[in-house]
N, C-alpha and C positions, 0 to 999 in steps of 0.2 A: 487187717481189719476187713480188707474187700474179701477175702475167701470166709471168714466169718458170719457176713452180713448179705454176704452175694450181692453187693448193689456198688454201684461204680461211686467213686469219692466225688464231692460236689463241693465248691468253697460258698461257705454259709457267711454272708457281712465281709467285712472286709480281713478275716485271718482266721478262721473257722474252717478247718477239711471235715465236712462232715458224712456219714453214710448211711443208705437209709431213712426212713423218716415215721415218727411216730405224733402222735396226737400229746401233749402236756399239760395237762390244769396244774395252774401255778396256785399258789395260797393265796390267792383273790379271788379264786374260783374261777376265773379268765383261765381261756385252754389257747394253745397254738403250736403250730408244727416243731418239731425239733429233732433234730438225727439220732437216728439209733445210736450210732457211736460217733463222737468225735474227737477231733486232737488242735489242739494249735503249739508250734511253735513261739514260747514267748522267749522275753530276755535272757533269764536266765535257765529255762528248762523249757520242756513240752509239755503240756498239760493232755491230758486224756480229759474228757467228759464219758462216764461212766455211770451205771446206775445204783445210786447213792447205799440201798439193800444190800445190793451185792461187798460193796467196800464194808459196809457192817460184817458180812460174815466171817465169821472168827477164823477159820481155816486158810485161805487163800491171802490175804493180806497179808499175813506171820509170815508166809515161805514169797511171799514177795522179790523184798531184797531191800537195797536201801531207795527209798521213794515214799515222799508223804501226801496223805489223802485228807481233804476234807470234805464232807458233805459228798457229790458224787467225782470230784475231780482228785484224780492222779498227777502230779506233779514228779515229775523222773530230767533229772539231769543229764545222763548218760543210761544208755540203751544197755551197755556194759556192766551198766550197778544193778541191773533187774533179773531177773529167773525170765527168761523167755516165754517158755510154755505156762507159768503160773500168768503171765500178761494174758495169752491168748486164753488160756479158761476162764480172764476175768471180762475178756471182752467176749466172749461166747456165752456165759451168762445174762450178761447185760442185756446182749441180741434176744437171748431167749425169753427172759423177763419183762422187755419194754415191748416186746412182738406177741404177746400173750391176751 
């Protein structure tokens, strides 16, 4: 994600690695900071934050692997159940998309 993004990992709240930073208007019309890309470790998996368009594209999700998305977040149990390089073209979209 830092060769990606080129910006150093920064913990966002209390479990958040976020990188990057971009402006967000939420569906209240309220806007605020929020990292290009980021990831938390949770219970049972790591969640990526992702940019919601890109997880829509038909292409990239299919050759994924086994990992489910809703909305903009990646949900991956094992780094081992994923296509590596289809990760890193979905986080290098994102970078490109949210930095546009």
């Amino acid at each position: 994600m830092t060769k990606v993004t080129k910006q150093p990992a920064v913990i966002w709240g209390t479990g958040i690695v976020g990188l990057g930073t971009h402006t967000m208007t939420y569906a209240n019309g309220k806007t605020g900071d929020w990292p290009v890309l980021a990831f938390a470790a949770r219970k049972n998996d790591v969640t990526l934050y992702l940019c919601e368009t890109v997880m829509d594209d038909a292409d990239l999700p299919t050759t994924l692997g086994k990992a489910t998305h809703k909305g903009g977040c990646l949900h991956i149990r094992k780094l081992a159940d994923v296509n590596v390089k289809t990760l890193q073209q979905l986080c290098a979209r994102t970078t490109t998309t949210k930095q546009a």
